[in-house]
N, C-alpha and C positions, 0 to 999 in steps of 0.2 A: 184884829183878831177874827179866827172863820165866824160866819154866822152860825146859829143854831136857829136850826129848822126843825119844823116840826117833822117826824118820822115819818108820818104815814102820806105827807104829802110832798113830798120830795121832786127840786125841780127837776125837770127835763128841758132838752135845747127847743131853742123859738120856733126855729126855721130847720126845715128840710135841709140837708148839704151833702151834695155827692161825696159819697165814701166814709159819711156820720158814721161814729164806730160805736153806737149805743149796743149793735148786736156781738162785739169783739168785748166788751165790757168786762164781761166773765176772766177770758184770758187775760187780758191787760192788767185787770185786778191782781190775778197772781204771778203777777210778774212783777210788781213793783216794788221799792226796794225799800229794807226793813225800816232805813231812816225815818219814813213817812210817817210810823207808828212811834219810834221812841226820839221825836225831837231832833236828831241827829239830822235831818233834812227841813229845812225851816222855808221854803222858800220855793213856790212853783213858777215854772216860767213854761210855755206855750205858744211858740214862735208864728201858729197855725192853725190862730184858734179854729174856722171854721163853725161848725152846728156846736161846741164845746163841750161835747158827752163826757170828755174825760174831767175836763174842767169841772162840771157840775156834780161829777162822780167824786172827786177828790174834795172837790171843798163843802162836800154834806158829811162825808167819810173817814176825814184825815183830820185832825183838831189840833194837828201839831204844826202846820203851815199860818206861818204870820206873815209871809209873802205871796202875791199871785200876780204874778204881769199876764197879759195877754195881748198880744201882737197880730196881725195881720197886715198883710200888702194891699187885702184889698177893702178902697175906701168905703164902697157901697154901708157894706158886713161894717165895719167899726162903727159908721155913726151909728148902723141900727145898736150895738149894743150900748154904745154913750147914750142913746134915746131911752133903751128900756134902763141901766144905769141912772139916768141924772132926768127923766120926767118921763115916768110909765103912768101916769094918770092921763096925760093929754095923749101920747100912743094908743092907750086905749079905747079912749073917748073916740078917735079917729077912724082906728079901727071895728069898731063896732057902726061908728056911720056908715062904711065903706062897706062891711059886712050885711047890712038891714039893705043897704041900696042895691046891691048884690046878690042878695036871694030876691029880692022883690020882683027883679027883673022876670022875665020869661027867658026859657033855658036857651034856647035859639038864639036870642039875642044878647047874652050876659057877652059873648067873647066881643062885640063891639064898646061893651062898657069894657072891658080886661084892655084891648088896644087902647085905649084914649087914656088910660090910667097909667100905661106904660108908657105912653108917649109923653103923660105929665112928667114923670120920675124921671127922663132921661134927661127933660128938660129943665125941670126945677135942679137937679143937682149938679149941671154947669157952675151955674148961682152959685149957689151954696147946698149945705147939707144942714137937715135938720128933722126935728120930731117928725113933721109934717112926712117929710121925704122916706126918714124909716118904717111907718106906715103901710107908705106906699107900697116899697121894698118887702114888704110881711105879707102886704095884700099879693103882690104877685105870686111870692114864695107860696103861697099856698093855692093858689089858682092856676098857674103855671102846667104846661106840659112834664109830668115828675118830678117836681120842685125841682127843677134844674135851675143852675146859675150861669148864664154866659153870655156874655159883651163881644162886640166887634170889634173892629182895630180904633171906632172910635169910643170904644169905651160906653159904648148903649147896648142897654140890654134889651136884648132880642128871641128871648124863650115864647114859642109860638102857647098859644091858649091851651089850658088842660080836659075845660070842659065835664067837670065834676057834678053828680049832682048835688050834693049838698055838703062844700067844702067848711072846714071850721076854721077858720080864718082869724077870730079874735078867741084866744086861751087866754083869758084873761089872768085869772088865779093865778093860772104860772104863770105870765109876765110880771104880777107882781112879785112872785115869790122869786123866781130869776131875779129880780130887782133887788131884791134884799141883799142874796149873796153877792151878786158885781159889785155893791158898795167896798165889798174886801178887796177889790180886785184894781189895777192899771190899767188904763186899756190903750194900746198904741196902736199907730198907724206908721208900719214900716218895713222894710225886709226883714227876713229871720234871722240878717248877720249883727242888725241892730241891738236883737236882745241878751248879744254876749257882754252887754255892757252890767246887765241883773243877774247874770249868774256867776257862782264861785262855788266854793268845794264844798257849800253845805244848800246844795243848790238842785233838783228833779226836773228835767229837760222832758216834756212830752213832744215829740214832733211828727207831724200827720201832712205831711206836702202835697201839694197836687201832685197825681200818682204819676208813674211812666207808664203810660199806655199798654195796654195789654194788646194791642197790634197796632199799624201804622194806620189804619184806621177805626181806630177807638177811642181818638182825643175829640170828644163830645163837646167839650167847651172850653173856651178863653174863661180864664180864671181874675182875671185882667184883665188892664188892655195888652198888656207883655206877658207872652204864654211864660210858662213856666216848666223849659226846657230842656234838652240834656244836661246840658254844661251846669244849668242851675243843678239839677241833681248831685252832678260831680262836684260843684260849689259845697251845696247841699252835705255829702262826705267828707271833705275837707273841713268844715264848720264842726260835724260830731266831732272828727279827731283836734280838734281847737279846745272845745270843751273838754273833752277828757282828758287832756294835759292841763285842765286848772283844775281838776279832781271833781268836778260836778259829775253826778249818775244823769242817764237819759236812757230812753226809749223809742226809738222812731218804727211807725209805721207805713208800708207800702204794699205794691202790688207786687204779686212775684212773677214775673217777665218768664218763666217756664211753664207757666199756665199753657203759653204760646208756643212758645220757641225753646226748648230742652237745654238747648245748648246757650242760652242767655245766660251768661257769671258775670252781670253789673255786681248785683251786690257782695256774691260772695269777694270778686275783684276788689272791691273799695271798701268794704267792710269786713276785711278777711281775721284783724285783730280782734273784732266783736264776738258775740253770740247772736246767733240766727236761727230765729224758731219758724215752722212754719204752722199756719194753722186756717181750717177751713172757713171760708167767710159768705155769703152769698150776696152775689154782685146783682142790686137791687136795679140798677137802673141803663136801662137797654132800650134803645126803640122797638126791639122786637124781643118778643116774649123768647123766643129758641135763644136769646144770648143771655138770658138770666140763668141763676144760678149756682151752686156753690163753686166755688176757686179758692186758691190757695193764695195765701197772702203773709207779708213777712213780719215779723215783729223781733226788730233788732236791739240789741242792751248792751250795754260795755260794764255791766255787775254781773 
């Protein structure tokens, strides 16, 4: 059953995530469908969780979901949330070491502690994955060049140093409080075509994919070690209309490719049965300040 939390402290996601929809919340809210409130939809599923703003939004919000999977392909992201899930006491105990070692340092020299830390993480998690490793994973996320997330073709993560001065690094309160709700929650590690096995006609589909680039070169990061590509996208389409024909409601969000190029019809092309909203968003994270800024972005529904 959802948890109850307390009202005035309500959690928020752990970590930083390119294209976190904590600021699209508003819209997303009223968009979704009435089942949420009268029991007629029992069951969320979340193919992509990422930073899980909607996640977090829906399961302090919605009291009538006795289902929540949450899914992702990539493995870094899953353990951390199995870590804050199933042992948020030594996560934070970790991270509060890491955090006290980290301000203590002098500012000049904290990015040589940042490299050797990221050089542990690439390495411990060969191994295995564990509390230890999600830590790790939180420390960078938040010390990091824009809380960026992005791995090479071998799958190490390579976000150069952000150089902050006084990053907050262990939230603790919310990690615990995150912690409470994941208890209600699944957490898998696997494609998005995986989670058609938890859904059915009483069933709320959020999906947030890595975006289609807003030019040919604006794909900032490996999301993986396997980009997540056209064909995935058009995958990606094919999959919504799979779910629609078992009568599950969904929601997916993306970038809108006419930001760029006017003449771009991906989605009106592939999602031409749907409904397509567009609505203003601003695109937080840019190497350069002139490419921030508000853009349009799409939020598609089959209700």
């Amino acid at each position: 059953m959802p948890v109850v939390v307390e009202k005035l402290i309500a959690a928020k996601p752990f970590l930083k995530w390119a294209g976190g929809k904590g600021q699209l919340l508003a819209e997303i809210d009223r968009r979704l469908p009435a089942g949420l409130k009268t029991g007629e939809v029992d069951t969320y599923v979340e193919p992509f969780v990422g930073g899980g703003a909607v996640f977090f939004h829906i399961a302090q919000n919605y009291d009538k979901i006795k289902r929540f999977y949450l899914l992702d392909i990539n493995e870094d992201l899953v353990n951390c949330y199995k870590a804050v899930k199933k042992d948020v006491g030594l996560l934070v105990r970790e991270l509060l070491s890491l955090q006290d070692k980290f301000l203590a340092i002098q500012r000049p020299k904290r990015k040589d502690f940042y490299l050797n830390i990221r050089k542990r993480f690439n390495t411990e998690k060969v191994a295995h994955f564990n509390t230890k490793t999600a830590a790790k994973l939180i420390f960078l996320n938040k010390t990091c060049f824009n809380g960026l997330y992005r791995v090479n073709r071998k799958g190490e993560f390579n976000v150069p140093f952000g150089d902050y001065k006084s990053p907050r690094i262990c939230a603790a309160k919310n990690l615990q409080i995150v912690s409470e709700i994941l208890q209600i929650a699944k957490i898998i590690c696997a494609d998005f075509t995986h989670s058609e096995t938890y859904i059915d006609n009483h069933t709320f589909v959020y999906l947030d994919p890595p975006y289609r680039p807003l030019s040919p070169t604006a794909s900032f990061t490996s999301y993986s070690k396997e980009d997540f590509n056209p064909e995935d996208q058009i995958r990606l389409a094919r999959f919504c209309r799979q779910i629609h024909s078992k009568g599950a409601k969904f929601l997916l969000s993306n970038s809108d490719p006419k930001n760029e190029n006017p003449t771009d019809r991906f989605f009106q092309d592939h999602y031409k049965e749907f409904t397509i909203d567009t609505v203003k968003a601003a695109r937080l994270i840019n190497c350069k300040a002139s490419g921030r800024g508000q853009i349009n972005e799409l939020l598609i529904t089959n209700y």
